[in-house]
C-alpha positions in Angstrom: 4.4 8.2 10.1 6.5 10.1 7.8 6.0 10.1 4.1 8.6 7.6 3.0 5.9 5.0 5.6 2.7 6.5 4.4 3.9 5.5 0.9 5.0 2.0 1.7 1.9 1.5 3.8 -0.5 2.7 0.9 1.4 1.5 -1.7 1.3 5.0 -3.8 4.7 6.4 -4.8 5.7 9.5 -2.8 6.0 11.9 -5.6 2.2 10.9 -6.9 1.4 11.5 -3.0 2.8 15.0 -2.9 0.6 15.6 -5.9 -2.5 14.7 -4.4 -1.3 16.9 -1.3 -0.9 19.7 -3.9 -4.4 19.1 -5.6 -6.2 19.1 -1.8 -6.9 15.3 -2.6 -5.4 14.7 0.6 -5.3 16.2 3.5 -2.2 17.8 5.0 -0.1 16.5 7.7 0.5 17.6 11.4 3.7 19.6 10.5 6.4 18.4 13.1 9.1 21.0 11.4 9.4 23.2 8.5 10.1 21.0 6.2 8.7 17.5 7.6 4.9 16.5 8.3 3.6 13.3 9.9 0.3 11.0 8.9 -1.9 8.3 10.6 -4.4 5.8 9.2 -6.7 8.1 8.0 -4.4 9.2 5.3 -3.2 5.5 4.2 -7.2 4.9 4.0 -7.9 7.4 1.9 -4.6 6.9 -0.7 -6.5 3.5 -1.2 -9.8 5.2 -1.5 -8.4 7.9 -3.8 -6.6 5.2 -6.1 -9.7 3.4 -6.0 -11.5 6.0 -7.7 -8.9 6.7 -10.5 -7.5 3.2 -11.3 -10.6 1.2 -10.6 -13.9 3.5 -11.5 -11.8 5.8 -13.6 -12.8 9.1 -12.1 -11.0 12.2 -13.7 -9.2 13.9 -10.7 -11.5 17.3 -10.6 -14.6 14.4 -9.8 -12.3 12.8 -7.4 -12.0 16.2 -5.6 -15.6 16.8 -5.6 -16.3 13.2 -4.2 -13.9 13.8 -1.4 -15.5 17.4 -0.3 -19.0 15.6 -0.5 -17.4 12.6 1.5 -15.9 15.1 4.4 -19.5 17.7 4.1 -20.7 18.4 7.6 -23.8 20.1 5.7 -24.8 17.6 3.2 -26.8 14.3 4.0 -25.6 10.7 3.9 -28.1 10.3 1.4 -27.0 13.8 -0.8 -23.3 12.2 -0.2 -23.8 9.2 -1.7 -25.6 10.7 -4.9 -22.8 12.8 -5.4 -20.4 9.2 -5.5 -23.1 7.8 -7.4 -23.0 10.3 -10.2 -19.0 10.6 -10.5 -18.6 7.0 -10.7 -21.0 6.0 -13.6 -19.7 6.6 -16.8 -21.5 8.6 -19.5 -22.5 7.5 -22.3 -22.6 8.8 -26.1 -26.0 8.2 -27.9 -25.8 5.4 -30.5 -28.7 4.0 -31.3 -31.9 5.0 -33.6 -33.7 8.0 -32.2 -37.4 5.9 -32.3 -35.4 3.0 -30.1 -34.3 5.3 -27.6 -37.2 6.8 -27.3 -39.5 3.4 -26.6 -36.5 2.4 -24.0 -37.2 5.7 -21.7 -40.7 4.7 -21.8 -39.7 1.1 -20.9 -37.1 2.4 -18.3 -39.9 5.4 -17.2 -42.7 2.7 -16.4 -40.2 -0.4 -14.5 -38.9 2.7 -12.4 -42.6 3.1 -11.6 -43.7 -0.2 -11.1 -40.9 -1.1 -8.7 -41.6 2.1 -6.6 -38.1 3.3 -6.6 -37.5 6.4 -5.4 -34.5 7.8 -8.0 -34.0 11.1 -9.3 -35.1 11.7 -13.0 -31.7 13.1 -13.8 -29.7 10.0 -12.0 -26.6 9.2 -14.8 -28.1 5.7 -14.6 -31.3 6.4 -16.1 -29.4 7.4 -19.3 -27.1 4.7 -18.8 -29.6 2.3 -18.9 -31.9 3.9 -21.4 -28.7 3.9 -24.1 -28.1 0.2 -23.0 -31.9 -1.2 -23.8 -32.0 1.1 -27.2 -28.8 -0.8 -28.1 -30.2 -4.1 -27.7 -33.0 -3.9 -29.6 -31.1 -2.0 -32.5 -29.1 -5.2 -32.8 -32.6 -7.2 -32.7 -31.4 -8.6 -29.1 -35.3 -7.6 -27.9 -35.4 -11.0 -26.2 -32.5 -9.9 -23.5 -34.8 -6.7 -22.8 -37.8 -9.0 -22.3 -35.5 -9.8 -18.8 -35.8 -6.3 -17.3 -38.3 -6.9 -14.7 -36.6 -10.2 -13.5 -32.9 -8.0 -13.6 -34.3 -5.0 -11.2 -35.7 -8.1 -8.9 -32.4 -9.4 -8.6 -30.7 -6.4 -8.3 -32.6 -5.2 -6.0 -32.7 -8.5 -3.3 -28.4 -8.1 -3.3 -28.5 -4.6 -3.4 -30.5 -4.5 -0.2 -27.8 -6.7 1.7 -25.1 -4.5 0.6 -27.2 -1.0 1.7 -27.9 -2.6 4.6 -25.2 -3.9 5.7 -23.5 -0.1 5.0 -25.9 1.4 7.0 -25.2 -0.8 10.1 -22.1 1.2 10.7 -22.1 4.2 13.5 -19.6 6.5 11.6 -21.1 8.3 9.0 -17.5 9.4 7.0 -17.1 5.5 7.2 -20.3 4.8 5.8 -20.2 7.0 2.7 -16.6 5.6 2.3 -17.7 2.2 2.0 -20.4 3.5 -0.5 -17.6 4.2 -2.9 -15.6 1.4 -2.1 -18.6 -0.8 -2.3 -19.7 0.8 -5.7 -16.7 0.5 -8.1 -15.9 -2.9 -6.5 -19.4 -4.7 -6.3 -19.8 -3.9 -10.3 -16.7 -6.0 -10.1 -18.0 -9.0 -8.2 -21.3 -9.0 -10.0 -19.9 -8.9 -13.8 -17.3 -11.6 -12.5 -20.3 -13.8 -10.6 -22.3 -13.2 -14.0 -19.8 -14.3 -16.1 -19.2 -17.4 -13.6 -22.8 -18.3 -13.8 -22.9 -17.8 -17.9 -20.4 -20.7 -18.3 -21.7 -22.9 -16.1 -25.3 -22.6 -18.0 -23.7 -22.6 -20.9 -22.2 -26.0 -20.2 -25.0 -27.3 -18.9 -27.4 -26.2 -21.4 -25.3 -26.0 -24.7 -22.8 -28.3 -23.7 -25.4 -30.9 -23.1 -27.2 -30.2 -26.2 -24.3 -30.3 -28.6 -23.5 -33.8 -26.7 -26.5 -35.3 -27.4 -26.7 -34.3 -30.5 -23.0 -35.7 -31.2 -24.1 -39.1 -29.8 -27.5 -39.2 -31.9 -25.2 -38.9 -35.2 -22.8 -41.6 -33.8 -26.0 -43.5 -33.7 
């Protein structure tokens, strides 16, 4: 397809496409003259993945290069691939709360790491993410919401397993690592929205009960 298609078909405007050409984001085209170039599916599929990154997950564009070249690496592992998507999609994090609170929540973090078993790397962006999170909580005396932490990592960890798996059950490993990303910045999605879902329909049950009842005993 020409350009003029490959930006109907992806939805991204032709000049923002020449861009990412310019920036090796995308790959070229099979020139067909001087001045014209034609693209298949792989380039409509990775507009969307490249979009995804930057309007979705909010990746600067230098991170989106580097989560590209780790995407297309013939030398790295699946596993290496995926830390590298792993580590440009979480956001970092400024350090806000009291030194003595973040200090008791990296020992809190430190031991459910260990308990659970998981095999993470001590410098994963989502250690400190987490860390900052817990030290937060308790600095606005919300130490009851921390108290969940064990029953969180279970949970997370029984969905997360479907989505690994069902990842892994695909035979290319390009595809794979793509659906990594894809699966990242758009399962935080589903699982804040399912949360939030969940929230209100305890909340009616629970508190809206509770302030019905009470409504009915002052009637009485």
């Amino acid at each position: 397809m020409r350009i003029a298609e490959l930006s109907r078909r992806s939805g991204v405007a032709v000049p923002t496409i020449k861009y990412y050409l310019r920036e090796s984001l995308l790959p070229p085209g099979e020139l067909t003259s001087p001045n014209q170039a034609s693209y298949d599916e792989h380039h409509v599929s990775r507009l969307r993945l490249i979009r995804a990154l930057i309007d979705l997950a909010h990746v600067p564009v230098a991170q989106v290069r580097a989560v590209l070249e780790a995407l297309d690496s013939d030398t790295m592992s699946l596993h290496e691939r995926i830390g590298v998507v792993h580590r440009a999609v979480t956001p970092s994090r400024q350090l806000t709360a009291a030194d003595s609170a973040h200090t008791t929540a990296a020992i809190q973090v430190r031991e459910l790491i260990e308990r659970r078993g998981w095999a993470v790397e001590p410098d994963s962006p989502a250690i400190a993410t987490l860390v900052e999170t817990i030290a937060v909580l308790r600095s606005l005396g919300q130490d009851h919401l921390v108290s969940f932490l064990d029953s969180y990592a279970e949970a997370v960890e029984r969905f997360t397993e479907l989505e690994v798996t069902a990842v892994a059950s695909r035979t290319d490993p390009h595809r794979i690592a793509e659906s990594v990303v894809i699966g990242t910045i758009l399962g935080e999605t589903i699982v804040a929205s399912l949360r939030l879902l969940a929230q209100e329909n305890m909340s009616s049950r629970l508190l809206g009960q509770a302030a019905t009842q009470a409504a009915t005993n002052d009637e009485g």
